[in-house]
C-alpha positions in Angstrom: 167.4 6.4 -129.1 163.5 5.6 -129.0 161.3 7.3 -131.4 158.1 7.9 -131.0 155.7 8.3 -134.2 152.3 9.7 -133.3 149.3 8.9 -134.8 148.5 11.2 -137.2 151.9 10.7 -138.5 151.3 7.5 -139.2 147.8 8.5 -140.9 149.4 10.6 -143.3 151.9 8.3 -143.9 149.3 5.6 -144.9 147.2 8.0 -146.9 150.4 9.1 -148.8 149.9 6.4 -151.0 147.3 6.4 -154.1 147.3 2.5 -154.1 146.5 2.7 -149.7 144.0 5.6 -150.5 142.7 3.2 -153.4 142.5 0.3 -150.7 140.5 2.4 -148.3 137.8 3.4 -151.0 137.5 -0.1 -151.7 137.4 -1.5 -148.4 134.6 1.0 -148.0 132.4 -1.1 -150.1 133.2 -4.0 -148.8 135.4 -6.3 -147.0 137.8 -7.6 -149.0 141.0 -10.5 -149.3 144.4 -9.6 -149.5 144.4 -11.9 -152.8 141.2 -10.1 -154.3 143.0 -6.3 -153.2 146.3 -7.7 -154.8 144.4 -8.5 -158.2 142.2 -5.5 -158.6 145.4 -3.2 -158.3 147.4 -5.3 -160.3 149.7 -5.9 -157.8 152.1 -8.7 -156.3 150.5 -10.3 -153.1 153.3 -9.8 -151.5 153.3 -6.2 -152.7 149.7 -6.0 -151.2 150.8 -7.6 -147.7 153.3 -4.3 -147.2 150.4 -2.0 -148.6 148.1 -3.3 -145.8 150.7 -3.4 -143.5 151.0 0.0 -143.7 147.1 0.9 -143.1 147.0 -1.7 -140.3 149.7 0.1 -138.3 148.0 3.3 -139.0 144.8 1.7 -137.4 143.1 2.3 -141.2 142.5 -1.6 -141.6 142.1 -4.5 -140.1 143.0 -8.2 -140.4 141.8 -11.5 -140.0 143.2 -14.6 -140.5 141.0 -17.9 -141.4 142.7 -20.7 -142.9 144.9 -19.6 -145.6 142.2 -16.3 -146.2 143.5 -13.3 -144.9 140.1 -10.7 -144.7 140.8 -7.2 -144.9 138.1 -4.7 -143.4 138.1 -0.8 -142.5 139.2 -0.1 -138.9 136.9 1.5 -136.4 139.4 4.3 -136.2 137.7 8.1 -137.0 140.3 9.5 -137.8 139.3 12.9 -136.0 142.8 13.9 -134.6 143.7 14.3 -138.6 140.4 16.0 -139.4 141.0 18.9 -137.4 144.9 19.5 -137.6 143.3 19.7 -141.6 140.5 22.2 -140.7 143.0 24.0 -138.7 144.6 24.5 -141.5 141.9 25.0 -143.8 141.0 28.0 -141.6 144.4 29.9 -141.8 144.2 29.4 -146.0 141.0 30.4 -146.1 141.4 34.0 -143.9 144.8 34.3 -146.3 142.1 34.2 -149.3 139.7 35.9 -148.5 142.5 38.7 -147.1 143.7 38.7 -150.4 140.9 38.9 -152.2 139.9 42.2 -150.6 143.0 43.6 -151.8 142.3 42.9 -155.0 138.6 44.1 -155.0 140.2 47.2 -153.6 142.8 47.4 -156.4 139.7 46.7 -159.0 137.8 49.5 -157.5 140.8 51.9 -158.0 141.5 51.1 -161.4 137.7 51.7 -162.3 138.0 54.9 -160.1 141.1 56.1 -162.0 142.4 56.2 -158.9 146.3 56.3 -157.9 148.1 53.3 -156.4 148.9 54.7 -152.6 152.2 53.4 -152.7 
């Protein structure tokens, strides 16, 4: 059976990580070299090589090969498809709150009312 992994899957999966998400930030600042990544997270290079495997499937990172360098750089990917399945979400937790905290601002305003719980 063929499976299909979408996108964002893949995304989260990448981001997952705190040594990907720590590979991102860095790659932010600057390009980098799977060697130079592999010693500022005290990792093995080949440890490194499946890390940015990872973020180069998700579309996160890209590679290039010169000589024996391999370059490591952010991909052009925006990542927007992930941004709004998350603001979706934000939205639904944020009505919740603010529904609940009416209920409690109503329960307040009883207690200082002396006023009997309705239930």
């Amino acid at each position: 059976m063929v499976q299909y992994i979408a996108p964002l899957d893949l995304s989260f999966a990448a981001l997952s990580d705190p040594t990907r998400r720590g590979v991102l930030e860095q790659l932010g600042r600057s390009d980098a070299s799977i060697t130079d990544l592999a010693e500022r997270f005290h990792m093995t290079l080949t440890g490194m090589k499946k890390h940015v495997s990872v973020l180069e499937a998700a579309g996160l990172v890209v590679t290039k090969k010169v000589g024996r360098v391999r370059t490591c750089r952010l991909g052009r990917r925006k990542m927007a498809e992930e941004a709004a399945w998350i603001e979706q979400y934000q939205q639904l937790w944020t009505a919740r709150f603010e529904a609940l905290d009416e209920i409690v601002e109503e329960l307040k305003q009883r207690e200082l009312n002396n006023e009997p719980d309705p239930k």
